[in-house]
LUMNU-453831 format. One record per residue (C-alpha): residue number from 0; chain; x, y, z. Coordinates in nm, 2 decimals, decimal comma. Example, Ala and Ser with C-alpha at 12.3 -4.5 7.8 and 13.67 -1.06 7.14 Angstrom:
<atoms>
- 0:A:1,23:-0,45:0,78
- 1:A:1,37:-0,11:0,71
</atoms>
This chain:
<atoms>
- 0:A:0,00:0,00:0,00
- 1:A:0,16:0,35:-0,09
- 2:A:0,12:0,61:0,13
- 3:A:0,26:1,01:0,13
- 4:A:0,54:1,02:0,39
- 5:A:0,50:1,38:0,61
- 6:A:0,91:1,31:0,67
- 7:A:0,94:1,34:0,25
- 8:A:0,62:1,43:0,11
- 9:A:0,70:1,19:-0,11
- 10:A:0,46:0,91:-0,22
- 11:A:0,58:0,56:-0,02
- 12:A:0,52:0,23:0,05
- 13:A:0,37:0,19:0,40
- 14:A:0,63:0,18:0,66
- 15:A:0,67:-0,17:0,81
- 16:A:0,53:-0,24:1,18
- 17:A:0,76:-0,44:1,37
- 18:A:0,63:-0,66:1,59
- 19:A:0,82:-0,84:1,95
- 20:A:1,04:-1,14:1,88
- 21:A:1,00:-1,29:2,21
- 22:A:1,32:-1,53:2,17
- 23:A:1,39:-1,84:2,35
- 24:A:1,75:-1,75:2,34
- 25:A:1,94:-1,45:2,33
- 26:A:2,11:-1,28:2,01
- 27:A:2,45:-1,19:2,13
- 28:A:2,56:-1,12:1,78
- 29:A:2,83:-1,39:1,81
- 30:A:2,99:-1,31:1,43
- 31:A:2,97:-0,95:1,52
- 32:A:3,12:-0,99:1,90
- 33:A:3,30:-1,34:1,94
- 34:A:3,40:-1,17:2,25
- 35:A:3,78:-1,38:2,22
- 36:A:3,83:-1,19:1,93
- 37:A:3,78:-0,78:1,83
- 38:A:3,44:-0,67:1,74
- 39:A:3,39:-0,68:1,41
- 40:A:3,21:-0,41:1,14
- 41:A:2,96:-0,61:0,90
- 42:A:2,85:-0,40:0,57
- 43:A:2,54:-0,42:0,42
- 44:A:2,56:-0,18:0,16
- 45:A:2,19:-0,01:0,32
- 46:A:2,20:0,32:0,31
- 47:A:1,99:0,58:0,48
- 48:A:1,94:0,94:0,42
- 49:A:2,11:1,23:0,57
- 50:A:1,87:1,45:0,74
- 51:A:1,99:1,67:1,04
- 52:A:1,73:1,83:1,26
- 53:A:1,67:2,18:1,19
- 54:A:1,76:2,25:1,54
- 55:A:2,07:2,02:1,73
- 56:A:2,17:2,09:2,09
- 57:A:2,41:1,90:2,34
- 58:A:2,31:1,75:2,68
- 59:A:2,55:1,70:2,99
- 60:A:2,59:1,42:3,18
- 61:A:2,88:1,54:3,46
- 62:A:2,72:1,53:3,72
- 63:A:2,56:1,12:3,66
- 64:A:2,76:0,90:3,40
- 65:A:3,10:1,17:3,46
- 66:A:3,07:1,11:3,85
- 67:A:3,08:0,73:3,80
- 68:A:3,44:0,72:3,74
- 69:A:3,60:1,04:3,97
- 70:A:3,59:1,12:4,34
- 71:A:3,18:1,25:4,40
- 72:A:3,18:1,65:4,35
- 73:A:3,09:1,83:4,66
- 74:A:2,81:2,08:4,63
- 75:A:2,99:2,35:4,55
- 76:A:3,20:2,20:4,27
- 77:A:2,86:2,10:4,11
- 78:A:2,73:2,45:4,14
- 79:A:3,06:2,59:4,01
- 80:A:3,03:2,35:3,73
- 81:A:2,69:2,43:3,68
- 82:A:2,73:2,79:3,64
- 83:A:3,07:2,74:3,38
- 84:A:2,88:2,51:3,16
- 85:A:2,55:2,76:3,15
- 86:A:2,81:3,05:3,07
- 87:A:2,95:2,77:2,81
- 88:A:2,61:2,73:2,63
- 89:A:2,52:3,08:2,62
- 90:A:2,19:3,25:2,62
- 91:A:2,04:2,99:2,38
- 92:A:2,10:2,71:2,55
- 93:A:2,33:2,52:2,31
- 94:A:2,40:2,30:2,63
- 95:A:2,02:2,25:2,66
- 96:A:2,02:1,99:2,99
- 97:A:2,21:1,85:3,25
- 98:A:2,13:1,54:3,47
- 99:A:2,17:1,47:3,84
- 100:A:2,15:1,21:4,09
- 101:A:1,89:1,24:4,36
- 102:A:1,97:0,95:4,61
- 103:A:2,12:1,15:4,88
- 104:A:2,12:1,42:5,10
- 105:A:2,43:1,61:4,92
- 106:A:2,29:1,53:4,56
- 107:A:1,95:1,70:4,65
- 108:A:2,15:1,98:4,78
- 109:A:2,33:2,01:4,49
- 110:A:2,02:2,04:4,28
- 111:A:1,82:2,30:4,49
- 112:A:2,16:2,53:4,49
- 113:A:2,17:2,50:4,15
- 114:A:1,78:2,55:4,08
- 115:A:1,82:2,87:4,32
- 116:A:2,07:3,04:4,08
- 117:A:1,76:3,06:3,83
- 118:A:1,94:3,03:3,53
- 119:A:1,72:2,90:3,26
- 120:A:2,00:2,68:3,08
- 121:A:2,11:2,42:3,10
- 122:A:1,79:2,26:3,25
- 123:A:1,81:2,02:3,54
- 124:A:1,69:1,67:3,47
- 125:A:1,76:1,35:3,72
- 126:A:1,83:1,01:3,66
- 127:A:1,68:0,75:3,87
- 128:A:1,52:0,42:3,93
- 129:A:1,21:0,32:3,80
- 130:A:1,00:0,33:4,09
- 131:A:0,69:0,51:4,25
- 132:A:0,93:0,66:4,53
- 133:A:1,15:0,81:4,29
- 134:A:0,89:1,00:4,04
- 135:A:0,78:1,13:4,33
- 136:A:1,06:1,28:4,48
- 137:A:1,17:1,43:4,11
- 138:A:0,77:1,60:4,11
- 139:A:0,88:1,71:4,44
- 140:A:1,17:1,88:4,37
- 141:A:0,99:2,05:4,07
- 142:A:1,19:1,85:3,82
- 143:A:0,99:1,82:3,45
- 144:A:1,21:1,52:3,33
- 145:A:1,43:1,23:3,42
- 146:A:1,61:0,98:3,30
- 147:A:1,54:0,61:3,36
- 148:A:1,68:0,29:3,22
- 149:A:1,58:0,06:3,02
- 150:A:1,85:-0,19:2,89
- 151:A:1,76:-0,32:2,55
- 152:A:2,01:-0,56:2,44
- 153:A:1,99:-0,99:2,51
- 154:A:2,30:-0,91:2,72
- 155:A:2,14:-0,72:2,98
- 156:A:1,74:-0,87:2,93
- 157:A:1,92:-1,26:2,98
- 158:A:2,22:-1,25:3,19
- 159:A:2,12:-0,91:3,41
- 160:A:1,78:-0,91:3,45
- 161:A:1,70:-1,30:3,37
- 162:A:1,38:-1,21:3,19
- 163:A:1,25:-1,28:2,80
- 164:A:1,21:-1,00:2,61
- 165:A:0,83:-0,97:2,64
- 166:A:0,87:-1,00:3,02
- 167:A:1,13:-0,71:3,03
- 168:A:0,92:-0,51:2,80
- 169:A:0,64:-0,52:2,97
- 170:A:0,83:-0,41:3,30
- 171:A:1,00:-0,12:3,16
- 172:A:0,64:0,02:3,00
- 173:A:0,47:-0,02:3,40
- 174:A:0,77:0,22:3,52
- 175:A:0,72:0,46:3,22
- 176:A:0,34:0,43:3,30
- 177:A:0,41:0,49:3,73
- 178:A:0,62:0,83:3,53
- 179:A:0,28:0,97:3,43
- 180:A:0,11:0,91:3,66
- 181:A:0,36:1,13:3,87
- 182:A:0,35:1,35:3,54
- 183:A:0,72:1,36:3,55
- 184:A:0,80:1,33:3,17
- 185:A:1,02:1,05:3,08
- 186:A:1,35:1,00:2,92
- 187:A:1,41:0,64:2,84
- 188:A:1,79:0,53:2,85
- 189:A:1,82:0,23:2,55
- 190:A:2,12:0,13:2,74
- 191:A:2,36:-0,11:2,49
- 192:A:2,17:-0,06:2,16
- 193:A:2,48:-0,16:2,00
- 194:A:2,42:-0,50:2,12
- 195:A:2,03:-0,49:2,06
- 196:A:1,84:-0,70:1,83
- 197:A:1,69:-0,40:1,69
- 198:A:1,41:-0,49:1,52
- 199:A:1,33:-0,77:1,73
- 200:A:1,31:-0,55:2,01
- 201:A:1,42:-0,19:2,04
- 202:A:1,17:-0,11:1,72
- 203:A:0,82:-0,31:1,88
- 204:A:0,96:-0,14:2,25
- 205:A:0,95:0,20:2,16
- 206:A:0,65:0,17:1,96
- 207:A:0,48:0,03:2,24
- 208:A:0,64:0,37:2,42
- 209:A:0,50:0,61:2,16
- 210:A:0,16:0,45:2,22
- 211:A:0,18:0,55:2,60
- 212:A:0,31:0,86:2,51
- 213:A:0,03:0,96:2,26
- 214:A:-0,23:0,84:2,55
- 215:A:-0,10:1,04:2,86
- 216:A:-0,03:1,32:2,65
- 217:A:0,31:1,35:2,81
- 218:A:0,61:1,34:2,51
- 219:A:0,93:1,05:2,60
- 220:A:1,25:1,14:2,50
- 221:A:1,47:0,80:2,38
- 222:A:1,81:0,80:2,46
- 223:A:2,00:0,57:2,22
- 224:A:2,32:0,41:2,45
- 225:A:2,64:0,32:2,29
- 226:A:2,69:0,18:2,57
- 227:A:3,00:0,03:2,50
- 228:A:3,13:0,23:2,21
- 229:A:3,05:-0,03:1,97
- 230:A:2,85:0,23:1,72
- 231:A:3,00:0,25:1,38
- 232:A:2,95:0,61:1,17
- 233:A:2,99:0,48:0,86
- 234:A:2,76:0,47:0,55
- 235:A:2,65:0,10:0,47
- 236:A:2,77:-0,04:0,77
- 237:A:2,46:-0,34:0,92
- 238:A:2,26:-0,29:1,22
- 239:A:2,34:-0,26:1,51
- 240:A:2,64:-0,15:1,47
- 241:A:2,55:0,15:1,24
- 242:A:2,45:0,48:1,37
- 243:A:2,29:0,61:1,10
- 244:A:2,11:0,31:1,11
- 245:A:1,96:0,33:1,43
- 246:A:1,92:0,68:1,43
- 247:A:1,72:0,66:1,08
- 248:A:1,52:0,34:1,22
- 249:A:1,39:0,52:1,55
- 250:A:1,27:0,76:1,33
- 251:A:1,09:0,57:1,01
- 252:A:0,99:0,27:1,21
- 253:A:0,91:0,39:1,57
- 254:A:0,83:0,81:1,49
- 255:A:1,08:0,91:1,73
- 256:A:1,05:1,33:1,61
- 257:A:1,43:1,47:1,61
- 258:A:1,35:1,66:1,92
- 259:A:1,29:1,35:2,10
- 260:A:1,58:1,16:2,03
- 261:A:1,91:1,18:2,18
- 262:A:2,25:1,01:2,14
- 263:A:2,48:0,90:2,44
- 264:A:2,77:0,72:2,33
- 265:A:3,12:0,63:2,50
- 266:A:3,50:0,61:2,39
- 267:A:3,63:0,28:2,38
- 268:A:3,72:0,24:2,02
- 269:A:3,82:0,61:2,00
- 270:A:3,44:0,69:1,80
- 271:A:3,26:0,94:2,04
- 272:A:3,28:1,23:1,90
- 273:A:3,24:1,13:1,58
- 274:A:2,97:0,84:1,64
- 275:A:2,76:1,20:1,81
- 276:A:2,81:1,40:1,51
- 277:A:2,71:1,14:1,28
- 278:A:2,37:1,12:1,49
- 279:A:2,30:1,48:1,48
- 280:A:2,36:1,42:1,09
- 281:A:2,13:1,15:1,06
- 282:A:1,83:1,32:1,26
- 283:A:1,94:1,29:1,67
- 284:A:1,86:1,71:1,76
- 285:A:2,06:1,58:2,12
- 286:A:2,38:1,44:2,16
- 287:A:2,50:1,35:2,52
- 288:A:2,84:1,44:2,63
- 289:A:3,02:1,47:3,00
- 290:A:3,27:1,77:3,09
- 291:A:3,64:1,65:2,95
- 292:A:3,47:1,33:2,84
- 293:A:3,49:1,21:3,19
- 294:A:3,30:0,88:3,25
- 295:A:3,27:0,51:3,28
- 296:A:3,55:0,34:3,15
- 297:A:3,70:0,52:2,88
- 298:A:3,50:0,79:2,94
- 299:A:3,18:0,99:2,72
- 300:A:3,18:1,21:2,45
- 301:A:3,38:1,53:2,53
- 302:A:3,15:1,82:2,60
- 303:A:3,38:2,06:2,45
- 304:A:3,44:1,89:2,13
- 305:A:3,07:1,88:2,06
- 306:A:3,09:2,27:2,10
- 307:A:3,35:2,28:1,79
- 308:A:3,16:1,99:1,61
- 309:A:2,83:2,22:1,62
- 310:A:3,04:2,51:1,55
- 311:A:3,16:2,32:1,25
- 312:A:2,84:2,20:1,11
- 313:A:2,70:2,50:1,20
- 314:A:2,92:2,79:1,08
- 315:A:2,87:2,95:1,42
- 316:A:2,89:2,92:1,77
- 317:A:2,58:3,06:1,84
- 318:A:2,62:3,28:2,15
- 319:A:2,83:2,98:2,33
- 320:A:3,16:3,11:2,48
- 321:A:3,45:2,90:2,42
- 322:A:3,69:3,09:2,64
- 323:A:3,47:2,90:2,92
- 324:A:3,63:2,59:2,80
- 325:A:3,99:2,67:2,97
- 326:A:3,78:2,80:3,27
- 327:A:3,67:2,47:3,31
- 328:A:3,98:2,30:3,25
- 329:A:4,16:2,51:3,50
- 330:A:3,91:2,47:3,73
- 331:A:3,91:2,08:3,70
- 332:A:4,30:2,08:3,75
- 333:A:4,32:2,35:4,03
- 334:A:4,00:2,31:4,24
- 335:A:3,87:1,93:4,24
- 336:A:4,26:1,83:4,11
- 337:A:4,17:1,63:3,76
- 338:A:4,49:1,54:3,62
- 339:A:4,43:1,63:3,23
- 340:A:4,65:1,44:3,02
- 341:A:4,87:1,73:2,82
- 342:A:4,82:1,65:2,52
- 343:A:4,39:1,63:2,48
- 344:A:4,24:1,85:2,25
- 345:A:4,12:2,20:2,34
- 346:A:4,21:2,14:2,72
- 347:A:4,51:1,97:2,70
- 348:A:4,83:2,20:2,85
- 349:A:5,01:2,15:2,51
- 350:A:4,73:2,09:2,28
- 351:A:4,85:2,41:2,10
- 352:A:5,23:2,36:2,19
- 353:A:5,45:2,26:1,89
- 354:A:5,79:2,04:1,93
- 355:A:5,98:2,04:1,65
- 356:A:6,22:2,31:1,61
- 357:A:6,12:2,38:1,24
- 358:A:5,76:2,42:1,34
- 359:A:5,90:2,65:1,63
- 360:A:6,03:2,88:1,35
- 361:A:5,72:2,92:1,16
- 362:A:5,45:2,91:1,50
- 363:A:5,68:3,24:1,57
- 364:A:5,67:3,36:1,24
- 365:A:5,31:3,36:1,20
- 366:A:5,12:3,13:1,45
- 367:A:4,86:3,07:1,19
- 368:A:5,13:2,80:1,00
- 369:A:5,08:2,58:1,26
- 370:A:4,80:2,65:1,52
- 371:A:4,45:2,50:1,44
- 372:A:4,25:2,84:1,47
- 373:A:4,29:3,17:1,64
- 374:A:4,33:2,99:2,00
- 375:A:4,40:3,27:2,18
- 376:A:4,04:3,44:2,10
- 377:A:3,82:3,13:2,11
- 378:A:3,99:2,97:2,42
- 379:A:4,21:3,23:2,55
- 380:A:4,50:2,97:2,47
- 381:A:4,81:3,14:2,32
- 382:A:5,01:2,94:2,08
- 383:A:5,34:2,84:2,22
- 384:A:5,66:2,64:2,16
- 385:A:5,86:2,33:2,28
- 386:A:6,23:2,48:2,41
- 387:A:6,49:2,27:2,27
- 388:A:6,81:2,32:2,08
- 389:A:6,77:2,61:1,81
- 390:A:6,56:2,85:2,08
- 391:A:6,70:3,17:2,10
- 392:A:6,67:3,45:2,31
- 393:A:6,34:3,57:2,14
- 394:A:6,17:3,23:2,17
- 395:A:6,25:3,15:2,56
- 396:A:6,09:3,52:2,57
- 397:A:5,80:3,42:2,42
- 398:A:5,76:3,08:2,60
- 399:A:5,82:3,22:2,92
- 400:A:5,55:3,52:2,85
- 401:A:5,31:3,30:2,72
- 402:A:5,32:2,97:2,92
- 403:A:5,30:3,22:3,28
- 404:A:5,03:3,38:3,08
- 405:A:5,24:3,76:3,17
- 406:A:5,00:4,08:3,11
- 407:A:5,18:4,33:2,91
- 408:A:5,36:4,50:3,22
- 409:A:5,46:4,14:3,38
- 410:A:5,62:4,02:3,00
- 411:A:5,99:3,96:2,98
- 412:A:6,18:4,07:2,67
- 413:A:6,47:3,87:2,51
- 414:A:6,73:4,06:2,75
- 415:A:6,58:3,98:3,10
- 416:A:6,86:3,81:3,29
- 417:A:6,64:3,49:3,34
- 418:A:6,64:3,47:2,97
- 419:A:6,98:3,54:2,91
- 420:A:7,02:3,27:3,22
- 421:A:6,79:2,98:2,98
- 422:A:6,99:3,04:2,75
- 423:A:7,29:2,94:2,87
- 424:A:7,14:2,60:3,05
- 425:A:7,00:2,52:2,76
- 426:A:7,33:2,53:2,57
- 427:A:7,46:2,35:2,80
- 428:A:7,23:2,06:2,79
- 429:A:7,33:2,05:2,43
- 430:A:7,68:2,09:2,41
- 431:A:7,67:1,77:2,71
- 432:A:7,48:1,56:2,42
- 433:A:7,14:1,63:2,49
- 434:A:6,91:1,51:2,14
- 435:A:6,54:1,59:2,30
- 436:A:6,33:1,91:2,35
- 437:A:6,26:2,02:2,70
- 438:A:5,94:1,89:2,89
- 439:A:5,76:2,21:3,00
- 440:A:5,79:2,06:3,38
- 441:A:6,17:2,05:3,29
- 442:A:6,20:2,37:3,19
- 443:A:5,96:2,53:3,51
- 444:A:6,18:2,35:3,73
- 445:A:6,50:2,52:3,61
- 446:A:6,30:2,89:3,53
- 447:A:6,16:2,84:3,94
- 448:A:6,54:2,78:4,03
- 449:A:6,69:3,07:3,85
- 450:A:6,46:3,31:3,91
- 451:A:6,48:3,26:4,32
- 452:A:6,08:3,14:4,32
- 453:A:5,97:3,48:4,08
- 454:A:5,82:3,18:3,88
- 455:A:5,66:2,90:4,02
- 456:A:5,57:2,57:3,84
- 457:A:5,22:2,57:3,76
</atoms>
């Protein structure tokens, strides 16, 4: 039967209604995940249309998945947090939400000091177990939305909860139902949909959702959870691996609108941040990051790169502030004492710092031959250099200026006697045989030393 699509307006054959396969056995996917062996990427040579959302957005999840894997945040480093990433997302809320715990005494705290700084963005959601007890205390703390989850995949509906898939179904659409009923708008977590017999069951599920949905007159958001970072961006890669797969399917097969439908995804095979972008691309408005990527395991998409992916895709940053990003870093480092590896992207203490000695020479030159974008102005990051064997005066000037972050009064010039003083240790060091450049600890170290404590390592 041929219908007119309102996705297309295009005259199509009637979408296919997928129905439960309530298996005897569980579909682990053994070709796909022999487990003894590395995952492996199965083409089909599908393809499914690009079609991003007219408006795309990035969630936060910092203060749930990110404080899974780091000492707990006291309150005041939530509200701190809080307040950087709402300054981050600007006055349109790029950064639209952010999700808490509830369990506790301090977590509740957290969230009432954060609700009483009034700030419309990002909103506060929770995450929480399905139960009566728990919507209520979310209505009760005048909370519109929270997270709950509902594992999807024969791993977690066999081995973990030891129910068949029309059993676990039918428990996870009674929680959703006990969420209206506290009118307390769901967000369903598809936790390991990379692992999910899709059609069998993630497809008939969030039908089944919609259904509810349309009857309580209370919208679900569906969180799609690469769980385990086995999604796969590319075109013509099979299900349920592919992203733009199950991005595509969640909308043609289950009406999942773009505004409802989120990505959450994780690190492990070094696909995040691309696996996100590939969902906003295929018709996710929401992608789900954590603050420096921190989270279970290898950790969650980096909130920051998502910035400079929408930036990208966008052509603008949209009232965001990126400067806020090496706020953030900083304040991970100095106040809650995150150690960020030096070289990560955008927060990284030498993601802008070049090595080599002929890159040196050009970065001073004209910073633009060798630094990614104007760093200074979009993360108030200066372009700097490695000290090794060519430096000269001028460039142990410059390092020294821009790695202490001097203000014009504070700079040295190329004459100082602590300059003239690096100098001569570095030639030294490689006149004794020395073949390296020096680490910037190495070269604090001496600069503290010489200077009788006038700089201090950082």
């Amino acid at each position: 039967m041929l219908e007119i699509s309102q996705k297309t307006n295009l005259l199509e054959q009637e979408t296919f209604k997928y129905s439960l396969q309530d298996v005897e056995e569980p579909n682990l996917y053994r070709d796909v995940y022999p487990y003894e062996d590395v995952p492996r990427v199965a083409f089909n040579h599908r393809r499914v249309p690009i079609g991003m959302p007219e408006d795309i957005w990035i969630t936060d999840t910092s203060f749930r998945d990110g404080q899974q894997s780091v000492e707990p945040y006291s309150v005041k480093q939530i509200v701190d947090l809080y307040k950087l990433m709402s300054r981050l997302g600007g006055p349109y809320g790029i950064i639209r939400q952010t999700e808490f715990f509830v369990y506790s005494k301090k977590d509740r705290e957290a969230v009432q000091k954060c609700q009483e700084l009034g700030l419309k963005f990002p909103e506060i959601t929770t995450w929480i177990r399905a139960s009566k007890e728990d919507f209520k205390l979310v209505r009760d703390l005048g909370i519109r939305e929270t997270g709950i989850l509902v594992s999807c995949s024969d791993y977690h509906i066999f081995k973990k909860m030891k129910m068949t898939r029309r059993q676990c179904m039918e428990h996870y659409l009674a929680a959703v139902s006990e969420a209206f009923e506290a009118d307390v708008m769901p967000r369903c977590h598809l936790e390991d949909i990379t692992r999910a017999d899709f059609y069998g069951f993630v497809v008939p599920f969030v039908n089944e959702l919609m259904k509810l949905s349309a009857q309580a007159k209370i919208p679900v958001r569906i969180r799609a959870c690469d769980t385990m970072g086995y999604g796969i961006p590319y075109p013509e890669v099979a299900i349920p691996r592919s992203v733009p797969g199950i991005i595509y399917g969640l909308q043609h097969y289950s009406d999942v609108s773009s505004e409802m439908l989120e990505w959450h995804g994780h690190n492990d095979f070094y696909k995040s941040v691309t696996n996100a972008t590939t969902a906003w691309l295929y018709g996710a408005s929401g992608v789900n990051c954590s603050l420096l990527g921190i989270g279970e395991r290898t950790g969650n998409i980096p909130l920051e790169a998502m910035v400079f992916e929408y930036a990208s895709m966008r052509g603008s940053l949209d009232g965001m502030d990126p400067t806020v990003i090496t706020e953030i870093a900083e304040y991970f480092q100095k106040e809650i004492g995150y150690n960020i590896p030096p070289m990560t992207p955008f927060v990284g203490r030498n993601f802008n710092v070049t090595r080599a000695g002929i890159h040196a020479d050009g970065l001073l030159k004209d910073e633009e031959i060798y630094n990614i974008f104007d760093t200074r102005k979009l993360l108030n990051r200066s372009a700097s250099v490695m000290l090794g064997k060519a430096s000269g005066l001028a460039g142990i000037a410059y390092w020294i200026n821009e790695n202490y972050r001097l203000t014009e009064s504070e700079r040295v010039e190329k004459h100082d006697p602590l300059v003239l003083a690096v100098k001569e240790w570095i030639d030294k060091e490689y006149e004794d045989g020395r073949q390296t450049t020096l680490s910037t600890g190495e070269v604090e170290a001496k600069i503290e030393t010489l200077s009788g404590g006038r700089f201090r390592r950082l």
